[in-house]
Steps between C-alpha positions, in 0.01 A plus 500: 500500500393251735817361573643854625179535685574187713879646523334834641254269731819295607703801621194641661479199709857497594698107563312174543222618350169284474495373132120535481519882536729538225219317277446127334747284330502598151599240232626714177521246201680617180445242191676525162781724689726426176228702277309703778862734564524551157187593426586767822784603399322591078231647689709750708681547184202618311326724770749650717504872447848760594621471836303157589784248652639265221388197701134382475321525839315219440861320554620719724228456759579103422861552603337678853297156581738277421793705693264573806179357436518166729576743825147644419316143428527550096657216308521403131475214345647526130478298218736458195614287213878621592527736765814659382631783743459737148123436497439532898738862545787336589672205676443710887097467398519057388724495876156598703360192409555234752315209343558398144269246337654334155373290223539364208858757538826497288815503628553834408184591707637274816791632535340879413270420767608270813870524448528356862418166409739293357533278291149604368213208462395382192195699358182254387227488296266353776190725490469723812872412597677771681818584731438719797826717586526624855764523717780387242302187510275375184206257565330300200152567548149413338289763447114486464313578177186718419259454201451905408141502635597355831802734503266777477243396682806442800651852443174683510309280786768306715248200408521196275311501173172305481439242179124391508489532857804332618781677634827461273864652610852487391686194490817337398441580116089475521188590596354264828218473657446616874289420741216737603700780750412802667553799317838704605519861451794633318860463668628891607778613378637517874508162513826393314742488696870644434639850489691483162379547156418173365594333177494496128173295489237433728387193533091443634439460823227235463404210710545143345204303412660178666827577732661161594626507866805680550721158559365317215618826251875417390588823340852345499338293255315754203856694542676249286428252233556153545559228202151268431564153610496257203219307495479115555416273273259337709332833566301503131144462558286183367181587305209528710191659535553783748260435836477748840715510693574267869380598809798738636748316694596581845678884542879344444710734322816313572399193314631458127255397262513497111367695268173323438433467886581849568219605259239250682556590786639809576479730172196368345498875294757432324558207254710254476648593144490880652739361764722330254534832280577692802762212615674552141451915444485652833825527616334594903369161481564301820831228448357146537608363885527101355384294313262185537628262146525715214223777632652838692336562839462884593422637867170580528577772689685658203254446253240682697758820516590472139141482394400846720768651349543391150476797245165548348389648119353845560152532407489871317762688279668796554562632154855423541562162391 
């Protein structure tokens, strides 16, 4: 109904119309799409008396947004385990999506889904790992995670979600503490920007606890997965009571240093036997620049990227491990 209102509205107001007198942005999310058009479709099935049209309107009026919804500010973002052109209406309705966000996919689903891109990338495990299709173009992207209270608390408020007074957000797999900020109202709906019906699943439009300037982010870098270095022999640690750290040195992120330096001086948060893990597990661990005897040196300036953007353990479930 209120999309062939705006239709009505549009025609009234002839070509070039202002947008804001055909009405706000409107955001239409449909979860579960797989089950929900089923559960349509049964329902229809069950209640539709003589002469009532075969299709359920419920669908049909679906079919009306996503064929002419985005002239009228209405889009959809739809979410699906397999959006298969069976469960949607039909391969015409899965075309009026212009962005496609896939993870964790199959083949199957790839080629299903963004048969544009070839050869396909290589699906991974990596929590909160995702490919953003647009423009025949795919993008590995990290997406931001939400605890289910501070998901709610987002969705409901447009603010962060408070834990004993603190402000907490989403982050790269965990909660994080922010500092004290001024409280936003909610986002409008008229402020995304685009005219075509967005993608098979949304991703939060949350601010980052920490953002690292925008030349010190290699995204070049968390798009692929680099072998860990094999550790030196000279690199093993003596036993030692552990003291605080150094004074920092001077702001040098072109120097190389070694792993026991790097924690004195510039990374005293993380350990030194936390920095060896990483060196042997995580494969986005920085490759060591040289080597001073039988202990790798590392760029300072890498480290300090790698540790901002190192995966972190998320702090609450989600019932679906």
């Amino acid at each position: 109904m209120e999309g062939r209102r705006r239709v009505r509205v549009a025609d009234e107001l002839g070509i070039d119309p202002d947008p804001d007198a055909i009405g706000p942005r409107l955001l239409i999310l449909l979860e579960e799409v797989n089950a929900t058009m089923r559960q349509l479709a049964r329902y229809w099935e069950k209640i539709r008396e003589s002469g009532d049209p075969k299709t359920s309107p419920a669908v049909d009026a679906l079919m009306e947004i996503l064929f002419m919804g985005r002239q009228v500010r209405m889009h959809v973002l739809l979410v699906a385990q397999s959006a298969t052109a069976r469960a949607l209406g039909g391969p015409e309705v899965r075309e009026q999506f212009a962005t496609r966000i896939l993870a964790r996919y199959s083949v199957n689903a790839w080629r299903m889904l963004a048969p544009e891109v070839h050869p396909a990338p290589k699906s991974t495990k990596h929590p909160g790992r995702a490919q953003v299709v647009s423009g025949g173009a795919a993008r590995e992207t990290q997406v931001l995670f939400f605890t289910e209270a501070e998901a709610r608390q987002w969705a409901t408020t447009g603010k962060t979600a408070t834990d004993g007074g603190r402000e907490v957000g989403p982050a790269h797999g965990r909660s994080a503490v922010l500092p004290p900020q001024p409280q936003k109202p909610p986002a409008p709906a008229g402020s995304l920007a685009g005219t075509r019906s967005t993608t098979t699943a949304p991703t939060p439009a949350a601010p980052d606890p920490a953002p690292a300037p925008a030349a010190d982010r290699d995204v070049s870098a968390d798009a692929r997965c680099l072998p860990a270095p094999a550790a030196g022999p000279g690199d093993v640690a003596p036993s030692a009571p552990a003291t605080s750290p150094a004074s920092p040195a001077p702001a040098d992120d072109d120097q190389a240093v070694g792993l026991r330096e790097a924690h004195q001086h510039h990374l005293p948060d993380i350990t030194v036997a936390a920095l060896r893990y990483a060196r042997a597990n995580d494969c986005t661990f920085p490759k060591p620049v040289g080597k001073r005897g039988a202990e790798l040196l590392y760029r300072v300036g890498d480290l300090k990227k790698w540790a901002r953007n190192r995966p972190r353990a998320a702090t609450g479930g989600t019932g679906l491990d």
